[in-house]
C-alpha positions in Angstrom: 0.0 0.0 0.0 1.3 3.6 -0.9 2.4 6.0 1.8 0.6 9.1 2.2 3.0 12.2 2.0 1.6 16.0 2.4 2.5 18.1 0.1 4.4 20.9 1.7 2.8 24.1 2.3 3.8 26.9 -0.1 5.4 30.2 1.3 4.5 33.7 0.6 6.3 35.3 -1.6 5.8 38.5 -0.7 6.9 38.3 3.1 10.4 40.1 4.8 13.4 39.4 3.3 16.5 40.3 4.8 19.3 41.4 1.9 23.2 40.8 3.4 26.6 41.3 2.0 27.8 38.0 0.3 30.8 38.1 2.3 34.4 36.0 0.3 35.8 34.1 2.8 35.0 30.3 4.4 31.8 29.1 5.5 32.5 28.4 9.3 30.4 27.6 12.2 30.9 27.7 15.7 29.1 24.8 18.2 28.2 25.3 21.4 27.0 22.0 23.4 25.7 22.1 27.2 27.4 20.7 29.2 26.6 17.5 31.7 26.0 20.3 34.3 23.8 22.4 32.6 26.7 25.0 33.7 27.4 28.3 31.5 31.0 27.1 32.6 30.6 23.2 31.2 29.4 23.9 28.0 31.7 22.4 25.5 32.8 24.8 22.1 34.3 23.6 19.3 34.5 24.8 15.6 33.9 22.9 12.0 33.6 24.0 8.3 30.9 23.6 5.7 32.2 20.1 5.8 33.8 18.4 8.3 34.6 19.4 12.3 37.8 20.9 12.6 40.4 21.0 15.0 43.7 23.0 15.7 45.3 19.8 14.5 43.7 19.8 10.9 42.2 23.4 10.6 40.0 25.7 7.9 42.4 29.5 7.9 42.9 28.6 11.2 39.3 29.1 12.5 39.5 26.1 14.6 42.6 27.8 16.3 40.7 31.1 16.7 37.9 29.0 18.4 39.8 27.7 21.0 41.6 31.1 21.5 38.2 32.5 22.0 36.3 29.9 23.4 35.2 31.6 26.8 33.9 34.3 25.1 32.0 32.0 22.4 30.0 30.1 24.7 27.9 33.2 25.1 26.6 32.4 21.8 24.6 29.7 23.9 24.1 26.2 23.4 23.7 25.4 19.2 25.6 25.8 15.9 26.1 29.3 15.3 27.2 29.8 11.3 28.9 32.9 9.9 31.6 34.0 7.4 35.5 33.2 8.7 36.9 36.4 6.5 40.1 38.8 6.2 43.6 38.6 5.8 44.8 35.5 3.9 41.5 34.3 3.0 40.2 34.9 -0.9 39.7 38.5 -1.1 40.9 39.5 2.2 39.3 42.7 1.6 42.3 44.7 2.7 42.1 43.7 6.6 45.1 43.2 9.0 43.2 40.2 10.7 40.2 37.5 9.9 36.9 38.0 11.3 33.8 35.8 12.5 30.4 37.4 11.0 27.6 35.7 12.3 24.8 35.5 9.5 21.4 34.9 11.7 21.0 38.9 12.1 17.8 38.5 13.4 19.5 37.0 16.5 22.4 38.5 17.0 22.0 42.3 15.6 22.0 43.7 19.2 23.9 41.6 21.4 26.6 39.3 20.7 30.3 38.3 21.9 32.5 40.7 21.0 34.9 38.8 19.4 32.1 38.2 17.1 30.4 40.4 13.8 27.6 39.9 12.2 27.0 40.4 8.3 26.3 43.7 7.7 22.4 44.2 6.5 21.8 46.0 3.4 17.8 46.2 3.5 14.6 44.4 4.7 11.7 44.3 2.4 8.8 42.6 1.2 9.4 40.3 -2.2 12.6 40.1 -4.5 12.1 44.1 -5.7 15.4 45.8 -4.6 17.8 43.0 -5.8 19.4 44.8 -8.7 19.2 48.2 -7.1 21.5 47.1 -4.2 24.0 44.9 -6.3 24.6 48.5 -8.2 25.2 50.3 -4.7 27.1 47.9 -4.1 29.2 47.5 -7.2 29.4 51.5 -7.4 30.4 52.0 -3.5 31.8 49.3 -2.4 31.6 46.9 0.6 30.0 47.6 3.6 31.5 45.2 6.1 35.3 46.7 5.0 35.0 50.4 3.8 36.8 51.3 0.9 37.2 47.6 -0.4 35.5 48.0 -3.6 35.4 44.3 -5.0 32.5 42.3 -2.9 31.4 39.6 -3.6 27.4 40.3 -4.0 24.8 39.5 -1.4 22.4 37.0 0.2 18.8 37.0 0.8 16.6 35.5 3.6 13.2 34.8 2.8 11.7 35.0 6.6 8.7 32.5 5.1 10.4 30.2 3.2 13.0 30.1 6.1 16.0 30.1 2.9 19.0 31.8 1.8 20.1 33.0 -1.5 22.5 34.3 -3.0 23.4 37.0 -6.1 27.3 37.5 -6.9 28.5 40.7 -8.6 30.7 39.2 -11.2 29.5 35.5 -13.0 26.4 35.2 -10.9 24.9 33.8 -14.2 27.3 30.8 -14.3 27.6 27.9 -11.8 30.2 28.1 -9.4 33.8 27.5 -10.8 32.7 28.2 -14.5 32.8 32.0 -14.2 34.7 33.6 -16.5 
């Protein structure tokens, strides 16, 4: 006998979406676990890629090695895996920075408080629908970034459809291609 699967309900289109800067650097995350305690001082932190965990030992740009350096401060984050952008110095575009930064990307979360050896992707605007999309990637491409001032090659955006609960992204230069066949 067949299985009966729902067919999933169908988001608004027209509902807040949050536009970012498409930051050039390594997806990271940060991942804080309780502890057996239940103690803010017990939980456990510790750091992996788009891929894999990683560890000072067998590290991503040396994020693993900047979570451990950090990890007091990171449990503030709270228990949960906390992805951002590991960006800066040494890492594609580098975007003319001395160091690397950790730029959270949930800015509904974290656009008030959050540790400070954290950022948070800079948002560009919040609207209803897809409307502004080619307006901003022209503010963009004509002023620059606006998580490193007077860098004036970013890398394009992303979108968050609050409704559909996605991302999306639109790259200045070869958006039109699939990644690695830009020309």
């Amino acid at each position: 006998m067949a299985e009966f699967k729902e067919f999933e309900k169908i988001p608004r289109l027209n509902r807040p979406v949050i536009i970012t800067e498409k930051l050039d650097g390594t997806n990271a995350c940060v991942v804080v676990e309780e502890g057996e305690s239940g103690l803010f001082e017990d939980r456990l932190v510790f750091a992996q890629s788009r891929n894999r965990i990683i560890t000072v030992d067998s590290d991503n740009y040396r994020f693993a090695k900047w979570v451990e350096d950090n990890k007091e401060t990171l449990k503030q984050l709270g228990p949960g895996y906390h992805y951002g952008e590991w960006w800066g110095r040494g890492i594609q575009r580098d975007y003319g920075l001395t160091e690397k930064r950790f730029s959270l990307f949930n800015t509904s979360r974290w656009k008030d408080a959050r540790p400070a050896c954290c950022h948070v992707v800079p948002i560009l605007s919040i609207w209803n629908g897809f409307g502004k999309v080619e307006e901003i990637i022209e503010k963009l491409r004509a002023e620059g970034s606006i998580a490193a001032p007077g860098f004036m090659d970013p890398e394009g955006i992303i979108m968050y459809h609050a409704a559909a609960q996605h991302y999306f992204k639109v790259t200045i230069k070869g958006d039109e291609s699939p990644k690695g066949k830009q020309a």
